[in-house]
C-alpha positions as CSV (number, residue, x, y, z in Angstrom):
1,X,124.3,105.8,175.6
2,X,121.8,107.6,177.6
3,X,120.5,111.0,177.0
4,X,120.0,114.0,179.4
5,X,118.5,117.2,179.3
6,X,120.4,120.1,181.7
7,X,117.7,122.4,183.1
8,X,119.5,125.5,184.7
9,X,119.2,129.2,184.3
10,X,123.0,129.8,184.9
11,X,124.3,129.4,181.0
12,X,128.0,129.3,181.9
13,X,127.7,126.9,185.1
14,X,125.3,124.7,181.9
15,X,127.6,124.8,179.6
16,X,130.3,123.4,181.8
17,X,128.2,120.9,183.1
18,X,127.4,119.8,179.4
19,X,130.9,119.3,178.8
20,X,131.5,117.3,181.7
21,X,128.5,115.1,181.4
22,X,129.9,114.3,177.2
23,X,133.1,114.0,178.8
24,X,131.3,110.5,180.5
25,X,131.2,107.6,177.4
26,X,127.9,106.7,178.7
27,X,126.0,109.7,178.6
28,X,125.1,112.5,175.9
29,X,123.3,115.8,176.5
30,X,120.9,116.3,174.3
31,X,119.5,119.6,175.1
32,X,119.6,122.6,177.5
33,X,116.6,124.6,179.3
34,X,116.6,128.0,180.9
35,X,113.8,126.7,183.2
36,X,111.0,124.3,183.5
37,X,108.6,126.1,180.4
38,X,111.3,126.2,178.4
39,X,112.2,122.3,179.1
40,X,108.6,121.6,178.1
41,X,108.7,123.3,174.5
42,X,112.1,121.7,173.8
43,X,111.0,118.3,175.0
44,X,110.0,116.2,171.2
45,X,110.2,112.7,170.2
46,X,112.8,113.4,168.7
47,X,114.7,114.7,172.1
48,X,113.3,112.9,174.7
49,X,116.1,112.6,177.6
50,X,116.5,109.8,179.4
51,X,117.3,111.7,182.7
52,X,116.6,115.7,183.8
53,X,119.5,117.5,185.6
54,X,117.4,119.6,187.1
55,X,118.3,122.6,188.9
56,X,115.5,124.3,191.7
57,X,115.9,128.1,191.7
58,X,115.2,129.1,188.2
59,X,112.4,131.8,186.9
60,X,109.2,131.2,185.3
61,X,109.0,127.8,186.8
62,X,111.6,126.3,189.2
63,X,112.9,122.9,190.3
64,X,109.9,122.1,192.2
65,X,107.5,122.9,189.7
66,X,109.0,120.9,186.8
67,X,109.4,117.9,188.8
68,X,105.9,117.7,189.4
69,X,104.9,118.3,185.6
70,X,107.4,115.5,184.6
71,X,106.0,113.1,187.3
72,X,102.5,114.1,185.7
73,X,103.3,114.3,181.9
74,X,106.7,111.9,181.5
75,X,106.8,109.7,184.2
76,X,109.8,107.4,182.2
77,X,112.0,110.6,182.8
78,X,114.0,110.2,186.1
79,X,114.7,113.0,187.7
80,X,118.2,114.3,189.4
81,X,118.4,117.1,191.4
82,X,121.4,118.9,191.3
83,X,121.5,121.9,193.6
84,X,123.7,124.8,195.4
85,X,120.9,124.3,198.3
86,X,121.5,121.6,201.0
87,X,118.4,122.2,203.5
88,X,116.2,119.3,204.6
89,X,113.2,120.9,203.4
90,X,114.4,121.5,199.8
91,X,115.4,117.8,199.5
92,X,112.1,116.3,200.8
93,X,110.4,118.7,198.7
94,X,112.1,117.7,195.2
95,X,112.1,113.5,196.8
96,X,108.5,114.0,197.2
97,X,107.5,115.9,193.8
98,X,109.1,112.9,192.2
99,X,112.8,113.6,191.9
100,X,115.4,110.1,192.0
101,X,118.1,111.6,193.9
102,X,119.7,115.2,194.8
103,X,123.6,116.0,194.3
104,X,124.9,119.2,195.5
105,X,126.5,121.7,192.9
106,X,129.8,121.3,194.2
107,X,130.2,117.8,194.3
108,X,132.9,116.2,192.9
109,X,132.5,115.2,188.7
110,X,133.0,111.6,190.0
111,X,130.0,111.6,192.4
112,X,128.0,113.6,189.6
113,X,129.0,110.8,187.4
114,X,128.0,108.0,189.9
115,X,125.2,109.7,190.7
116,X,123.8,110.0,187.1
117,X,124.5,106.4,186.6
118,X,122.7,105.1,189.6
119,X,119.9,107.3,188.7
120,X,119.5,105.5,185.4
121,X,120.6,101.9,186.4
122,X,119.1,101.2,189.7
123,X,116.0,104.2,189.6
124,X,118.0,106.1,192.5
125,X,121.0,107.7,193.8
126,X,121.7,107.5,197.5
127,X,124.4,109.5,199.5
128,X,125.2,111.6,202.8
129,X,122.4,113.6,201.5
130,X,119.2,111.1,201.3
131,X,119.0,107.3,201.9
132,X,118.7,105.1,199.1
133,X,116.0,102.4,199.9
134,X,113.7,105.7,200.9
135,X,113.9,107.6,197.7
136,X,113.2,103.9,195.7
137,X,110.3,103.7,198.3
138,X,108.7,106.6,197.6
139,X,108.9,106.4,194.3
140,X,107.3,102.6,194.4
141,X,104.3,104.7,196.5
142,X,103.7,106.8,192.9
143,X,103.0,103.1,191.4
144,X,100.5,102.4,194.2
145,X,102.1,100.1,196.1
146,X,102.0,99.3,199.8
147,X,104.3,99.3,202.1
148,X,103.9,97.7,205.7
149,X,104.1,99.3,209.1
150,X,106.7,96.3,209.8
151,X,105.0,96.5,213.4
152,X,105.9,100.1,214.4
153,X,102.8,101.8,216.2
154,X,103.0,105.6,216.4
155,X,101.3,107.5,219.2
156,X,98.7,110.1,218.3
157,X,101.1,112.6,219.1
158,X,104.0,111.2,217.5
159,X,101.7,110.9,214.3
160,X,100.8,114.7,214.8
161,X,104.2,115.8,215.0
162,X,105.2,113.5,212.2
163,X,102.8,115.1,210.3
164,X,103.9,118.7,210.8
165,X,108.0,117.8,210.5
166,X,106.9,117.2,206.9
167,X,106.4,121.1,206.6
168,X,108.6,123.6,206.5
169,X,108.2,124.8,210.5
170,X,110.8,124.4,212.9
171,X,110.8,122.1,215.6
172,X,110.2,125.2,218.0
173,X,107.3,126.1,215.9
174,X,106.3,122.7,215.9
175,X,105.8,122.6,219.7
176,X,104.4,125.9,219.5
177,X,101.5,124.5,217.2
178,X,101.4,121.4,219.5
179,X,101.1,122.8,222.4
180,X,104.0,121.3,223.9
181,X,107.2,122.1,225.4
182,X,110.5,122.3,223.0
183,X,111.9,119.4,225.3
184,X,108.5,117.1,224.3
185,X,109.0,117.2,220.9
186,X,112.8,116.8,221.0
187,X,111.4,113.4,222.8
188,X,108.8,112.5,219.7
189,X,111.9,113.3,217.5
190,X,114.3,111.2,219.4
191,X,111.4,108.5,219.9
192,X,110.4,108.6,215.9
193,X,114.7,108.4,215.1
194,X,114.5,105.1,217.2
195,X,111.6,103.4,216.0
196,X,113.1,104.1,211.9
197,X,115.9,103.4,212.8
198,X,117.2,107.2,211.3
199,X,119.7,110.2,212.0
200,X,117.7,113.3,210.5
201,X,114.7,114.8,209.8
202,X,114.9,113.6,206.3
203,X,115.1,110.3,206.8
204,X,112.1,110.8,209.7
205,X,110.3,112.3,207.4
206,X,110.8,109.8,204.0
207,X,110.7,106.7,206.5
208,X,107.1,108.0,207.7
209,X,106.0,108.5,204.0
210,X,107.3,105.1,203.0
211,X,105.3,103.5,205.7
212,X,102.4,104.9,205.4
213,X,102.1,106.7,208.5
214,X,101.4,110.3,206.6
215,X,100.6,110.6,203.2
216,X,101.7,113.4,200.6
């Protein structure tokens, strides 16, 4: 049976969730955390989790910030997200501070399930939300190992703007900073989504870190 550890501010929404996840015959939780400092004083040998549920907006110290301490201090943890927030940036942000996969609050308890499963069979969950093979890839970067261009050449441009989709800016703002017109980047962004072979920004973004193109 594996263990997890529920990390979210909202104690009713918790305890819910800590009756679902028991509710699974392969899963135990093992304790609950208002936030990320409050995760780290209840975290023993004795109650070491398996997995984190871990949600991002919380006080003291939020999703992003525990992520990163448990990549730094317990690296055998895996990390799930498990979020009401959906944006692009929000899910490269917890994929890149170390986090296996990211499940949206109102998912159904079988995709929660799957998820949690996944996580803790294969080191990742995939869905609509982030591809697979990119989250494992990223991950496999943390270990320091490298991952081929597989022949792709990016042009200095295209490499600039990959480098700034990784932030938070818009694409308009993006041009802006580039100097460019709206319609050029649109072309780098359509170029890049051809060349990995992707649909979003996301999966620009994860595919460019995988391959070495930018680095975190």
């Amino acid at each position: 049976m594996w263990k997890v550890a529920l990390t979210d501010d909202h104690v009713m929404l918790r305890n819910g969730l800590a009756g679902l996840i028991n509710s699974f015959s392969e899963f135990k939780v093992i304790l609950e955390a208002d936030n990320g400092l409050d995760l780290q004083s209840k975290l023993t040998t004795q109650h070491m989790p398996d997995i984190v549920l871990l949600d991002i907006n919380m006080p003291k110290m939020n999703g992003f910030e525990t992520a990163v301490w448990l990549r730094e201090n317990h690296p055998v943890i895996k990390v799930l997200a498990l979020s009401m927030i959906d944006s692009e940036n929000s899910i490269m942000r917890m994929i890149k501070n170390g986090a296996r996969g990211y499940v949206l609050k109102d998912s159904d308890p079988s995709e929660l399930k799957t998820a949690l499963l996944s996580v803790v069979t294969k080191g990742y969950y995939y869905s609509d939300l982030v591809t697979g093979n990119l989250i494992f890839s990223i991950n496999k970067m943390g270990e320091n190992e490298k991952i081929a261009k597989d022949g792709i050449d990016l042009s200095a441009k295209e490499t600039e703007f990959l480098k700034l989709a990784t932030s938070d800016l818009t694409y308009k703002e993006i041009a802006a900073k580039m100097f460019v017109s709206d319609r050029t980047v649109d072309g780098y962004r359509d170029s890049l989504f051809q060349k990995f072979k992707v649909q979003s920004r996301v999966g620009m973004v994860l595919e460019g870190l995988r391959r070495e193109f930018v680095k975190l």
